[in-house]
C-alpha positions in Angstrom: -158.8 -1.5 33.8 -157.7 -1.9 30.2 -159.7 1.1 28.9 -158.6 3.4 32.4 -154.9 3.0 31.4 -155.8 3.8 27.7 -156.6 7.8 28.5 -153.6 7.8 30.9 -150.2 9.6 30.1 -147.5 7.5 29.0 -145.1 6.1 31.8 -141.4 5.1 31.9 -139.7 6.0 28.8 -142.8 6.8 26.6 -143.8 9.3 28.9 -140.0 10.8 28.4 -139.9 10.4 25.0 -143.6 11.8 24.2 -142.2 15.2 26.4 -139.3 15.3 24.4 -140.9 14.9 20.8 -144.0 17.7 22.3 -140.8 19.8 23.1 -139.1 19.0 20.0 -142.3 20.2 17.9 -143.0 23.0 19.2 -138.9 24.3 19.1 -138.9 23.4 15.3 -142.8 24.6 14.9 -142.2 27.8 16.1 -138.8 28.2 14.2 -140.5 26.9 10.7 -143.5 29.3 11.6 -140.8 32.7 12.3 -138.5 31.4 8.9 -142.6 31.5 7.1 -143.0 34.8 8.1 -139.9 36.4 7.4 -139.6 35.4 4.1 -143.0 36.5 3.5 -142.6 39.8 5.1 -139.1 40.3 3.1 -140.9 41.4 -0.4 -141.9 40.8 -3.6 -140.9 37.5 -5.5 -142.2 33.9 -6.3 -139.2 31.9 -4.7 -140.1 34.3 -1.5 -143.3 33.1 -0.9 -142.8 29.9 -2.1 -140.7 29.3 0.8 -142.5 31.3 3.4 -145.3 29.6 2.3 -143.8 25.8 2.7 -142.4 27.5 6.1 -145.5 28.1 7.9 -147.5 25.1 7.0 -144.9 22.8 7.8 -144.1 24.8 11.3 -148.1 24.5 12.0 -147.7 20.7 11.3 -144.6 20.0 13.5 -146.8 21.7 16.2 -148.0 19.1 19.6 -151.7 19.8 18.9 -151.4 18.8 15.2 -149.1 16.1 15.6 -151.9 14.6 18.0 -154.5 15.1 15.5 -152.6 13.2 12.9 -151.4 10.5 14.9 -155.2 10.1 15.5 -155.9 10.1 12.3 -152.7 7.8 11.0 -151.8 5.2 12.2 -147.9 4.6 11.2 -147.9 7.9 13.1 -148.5 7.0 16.3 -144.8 4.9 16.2 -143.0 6.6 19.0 -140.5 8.8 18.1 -141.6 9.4 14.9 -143.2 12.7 14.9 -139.9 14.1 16.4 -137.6 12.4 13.8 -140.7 14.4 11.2 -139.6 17.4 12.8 -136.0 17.1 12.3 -136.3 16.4 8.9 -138.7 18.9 8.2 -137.1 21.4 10.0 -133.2 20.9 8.3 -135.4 20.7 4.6 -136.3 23.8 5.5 -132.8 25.4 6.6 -131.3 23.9 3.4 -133.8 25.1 0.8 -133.4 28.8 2.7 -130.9 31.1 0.1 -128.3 32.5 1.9 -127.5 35.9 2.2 -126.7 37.2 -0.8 -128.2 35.0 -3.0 -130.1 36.5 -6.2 -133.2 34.6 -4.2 -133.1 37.2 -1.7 -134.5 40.6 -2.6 -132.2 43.7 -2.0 -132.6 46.6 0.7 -136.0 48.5 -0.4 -135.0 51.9 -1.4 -138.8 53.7 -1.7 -140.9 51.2 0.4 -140.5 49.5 3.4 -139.9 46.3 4.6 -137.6 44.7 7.5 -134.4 45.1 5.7 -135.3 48.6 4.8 -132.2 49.9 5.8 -129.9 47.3 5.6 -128.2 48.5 3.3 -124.4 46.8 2.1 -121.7 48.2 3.6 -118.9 49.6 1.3 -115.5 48.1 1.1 -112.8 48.8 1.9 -111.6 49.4 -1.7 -114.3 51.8 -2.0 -113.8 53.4 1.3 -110.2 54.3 0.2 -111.7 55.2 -2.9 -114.2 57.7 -1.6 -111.8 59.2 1.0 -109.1 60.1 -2.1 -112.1 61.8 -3.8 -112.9 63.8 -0.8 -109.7 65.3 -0.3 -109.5 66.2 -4.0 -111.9 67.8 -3.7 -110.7 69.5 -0.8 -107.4 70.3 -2.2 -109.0 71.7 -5.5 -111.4 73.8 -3.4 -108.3 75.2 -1.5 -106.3 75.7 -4.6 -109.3 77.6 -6.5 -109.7 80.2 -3.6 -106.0 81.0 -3.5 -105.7 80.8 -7.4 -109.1 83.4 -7.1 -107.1 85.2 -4.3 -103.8 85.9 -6.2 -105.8 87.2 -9.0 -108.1 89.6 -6.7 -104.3 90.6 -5.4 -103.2 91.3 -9.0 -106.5 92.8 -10.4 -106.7 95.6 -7.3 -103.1 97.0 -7.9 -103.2 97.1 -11.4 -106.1 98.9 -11.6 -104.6 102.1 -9.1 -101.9 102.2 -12.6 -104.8 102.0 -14.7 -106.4 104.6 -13.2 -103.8 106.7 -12.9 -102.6 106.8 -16.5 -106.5 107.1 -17.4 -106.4 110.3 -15.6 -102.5 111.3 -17.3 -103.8 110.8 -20.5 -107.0 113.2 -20.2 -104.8 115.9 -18.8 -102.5 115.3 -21.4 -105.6 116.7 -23.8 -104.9 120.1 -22.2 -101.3 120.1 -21.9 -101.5 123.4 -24.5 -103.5 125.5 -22.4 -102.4 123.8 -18.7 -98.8 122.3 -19.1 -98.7 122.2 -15.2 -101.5 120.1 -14.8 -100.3 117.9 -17.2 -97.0 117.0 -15.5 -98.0 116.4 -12.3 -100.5 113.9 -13.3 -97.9 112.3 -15.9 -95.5 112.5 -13.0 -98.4 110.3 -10.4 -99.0 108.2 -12.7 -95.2 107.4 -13.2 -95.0 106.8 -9.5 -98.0 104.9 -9.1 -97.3 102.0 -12.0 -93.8 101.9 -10.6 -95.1 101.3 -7.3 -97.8 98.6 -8.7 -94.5 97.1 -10.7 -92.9 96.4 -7.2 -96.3 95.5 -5.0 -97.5 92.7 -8.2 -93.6 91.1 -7.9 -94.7 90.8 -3.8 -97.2 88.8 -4.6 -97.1 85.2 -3.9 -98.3 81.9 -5.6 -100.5 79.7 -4.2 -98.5 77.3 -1.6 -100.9 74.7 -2.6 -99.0 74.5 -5.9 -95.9 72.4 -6.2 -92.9 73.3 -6.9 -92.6 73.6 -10.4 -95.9 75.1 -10.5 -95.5 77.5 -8.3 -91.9 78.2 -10.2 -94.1 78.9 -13.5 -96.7 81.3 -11.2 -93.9 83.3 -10.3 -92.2 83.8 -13.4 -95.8 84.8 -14.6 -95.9 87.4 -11.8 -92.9 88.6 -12.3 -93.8 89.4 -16.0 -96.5 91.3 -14.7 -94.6 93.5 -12.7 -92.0 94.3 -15.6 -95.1 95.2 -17.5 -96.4 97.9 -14.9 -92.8 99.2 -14.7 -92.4 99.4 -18.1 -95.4 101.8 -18.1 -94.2 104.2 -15.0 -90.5 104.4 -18.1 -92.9 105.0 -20.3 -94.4 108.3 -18.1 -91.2 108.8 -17.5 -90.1 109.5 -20.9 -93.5 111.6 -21.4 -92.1 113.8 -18.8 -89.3 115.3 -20.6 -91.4 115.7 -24.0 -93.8 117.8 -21.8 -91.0 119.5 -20.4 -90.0 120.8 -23.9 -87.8 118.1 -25.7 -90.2 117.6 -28.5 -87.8 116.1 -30.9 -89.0 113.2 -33.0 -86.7 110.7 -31.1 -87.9 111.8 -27.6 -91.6 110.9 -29.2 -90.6 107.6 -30.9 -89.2 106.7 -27.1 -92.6 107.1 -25.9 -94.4 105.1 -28.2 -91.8 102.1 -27.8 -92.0 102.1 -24.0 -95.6 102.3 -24.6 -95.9 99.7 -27.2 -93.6 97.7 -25.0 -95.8 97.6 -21.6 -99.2 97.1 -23.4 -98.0 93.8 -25.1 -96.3 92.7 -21.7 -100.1 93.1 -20.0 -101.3 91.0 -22.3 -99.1 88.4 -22.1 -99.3 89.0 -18.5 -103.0 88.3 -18.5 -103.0 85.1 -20.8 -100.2 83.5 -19.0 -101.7 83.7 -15.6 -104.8 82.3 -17.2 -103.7 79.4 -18.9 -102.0 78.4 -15.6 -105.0 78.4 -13.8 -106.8 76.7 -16.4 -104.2 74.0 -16.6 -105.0 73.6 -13.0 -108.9 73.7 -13.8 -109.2 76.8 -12.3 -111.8 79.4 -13.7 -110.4 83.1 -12.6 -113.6 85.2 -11.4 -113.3 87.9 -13.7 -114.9 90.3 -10.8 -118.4 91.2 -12.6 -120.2 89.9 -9.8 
């Protein structure tokens, strides 16, 4: 009788608390066994598999079938209750000596290999968010700013060049003006008109709105300069008018030259003004070789 009841299951409350402690093993097992593998799996490092390691051989030990084996084999073992208070303490040992996240312990996100946390990468803050959202709209604003800066310049650039043009072609007629005075004057006289009418179309012309105020102040007085200039040249045709008209005295000549004198240095200044304010805005003019 003695030996039939030693193969039995336990009854009463050995039989509940042997199911409990099998359940409690294999809960903690399992767990200890997953923790192993994960830290294993996570990457390179010492500490790593250290842990992973410890993980998986105590998980395999907390399991029913070991348990058995080793209360077989020891005899304090076979206390009951035992194995499951083993598991317990096993189990928390391991939840304590597992780094948190963020600890140094804890390899980063693999950038070239791969690896669960491959791309789990850290989320910016929202410091930096702010950050990078400021920086996108500069660069947004300075884009803007640098095709209208580029656009007021195309602007100026296309109607100073019909006055360019046109005193190009005055002063080649002017070569001939002995032996074809009428030639002469009329192309004096279109070029008069068209530098006065570039004069008026460069003071149309707009600064960028992206500007502010002052800024855009300083554009326009710039601007304006520029259309003085290309008026001062249609005065200066204008004064070569009457010298081809017959009124060669000295002083009619030394008129010329002045108004001539006069409107070259006013381009100039024209040109380096409107370039040092679009450098001060870091703005590179295209200079319209490509």
């Amino acid at each position: 009788m003695t030996e039939k009841n030693a193969g039995a299951e336990p009854s009463g409350w050995k039989g509940a608390a042997s199911k409990l402690a099998s359940l409690v093993g294999w809960v903690w097992g399992g767990f200890s066994i997953l923790i192993g593998l994960i830290f294993l799996a996570v990457g390179p490092g010492t500490p790593q598999r250290m842990v992973g390691l410890s993980a998986v051989c105590a998980g395999l030990l907390l399991t029913p079938p070991v348990v058995k084996l080793i209360r077989q084999r020891v005899a304090f073992m076979r206390t009951p209750g035992l194995p499951t208070i083993a598991a317990i303490v096993v189990g928390v040992a391991i939840l304590i000596v597992t780094p948190r996240p963020g600890s140094d312990s804890i390899p980063g996100p693999q950038t070239s290999g791969g690896g669960i946390y491959a791309g789990a990468e850290r989320q910016p803050s929202r410091a930096e968010r702010r950050q990078a959202a400021q920086e996108r709209q500069q660069a947004e604003d300075q884009a803007r700013l640098e095709a209208e800066l580029n656009t007021m310049w195309s602007d100026l650039t296309r109607i100073t060049q019909t006055c360019d043009r046109a005193a190009t072609t005055a002063s080649d007629n002017l070569d001939m003006s002995r032996s074809d005075p009428v030639r002469a004057y009329r192309a004096v006289e279109e070029a008069k008109g068209t530098c006065a009418r570039a004069g008026l179309e460069i003071m149309g012309i707009d600064a960028p709105r992206s500007l502010q105020r002052d800024q855009r102040r300083a554009f326009d007085r710039a601007l304006e300069g520029c259309g003085m200039a290309y008026a001062g040249k249609s005065v200066m045709f204008d004064r070569m008018l009457t010298v081809i008209n017959g009124d060669r005295r000295p002083s009619q000549i030394a008129r010329v030259q002045e108004a001539g004198q006069t409107s070259q240095a006013q381009v100039v200044q024209c040109v380096l003004t409107i370039s040092a304010l679009a450098d001060e805005q870091g703005v590179s003019l295209d200079d319209g070789s490509d």
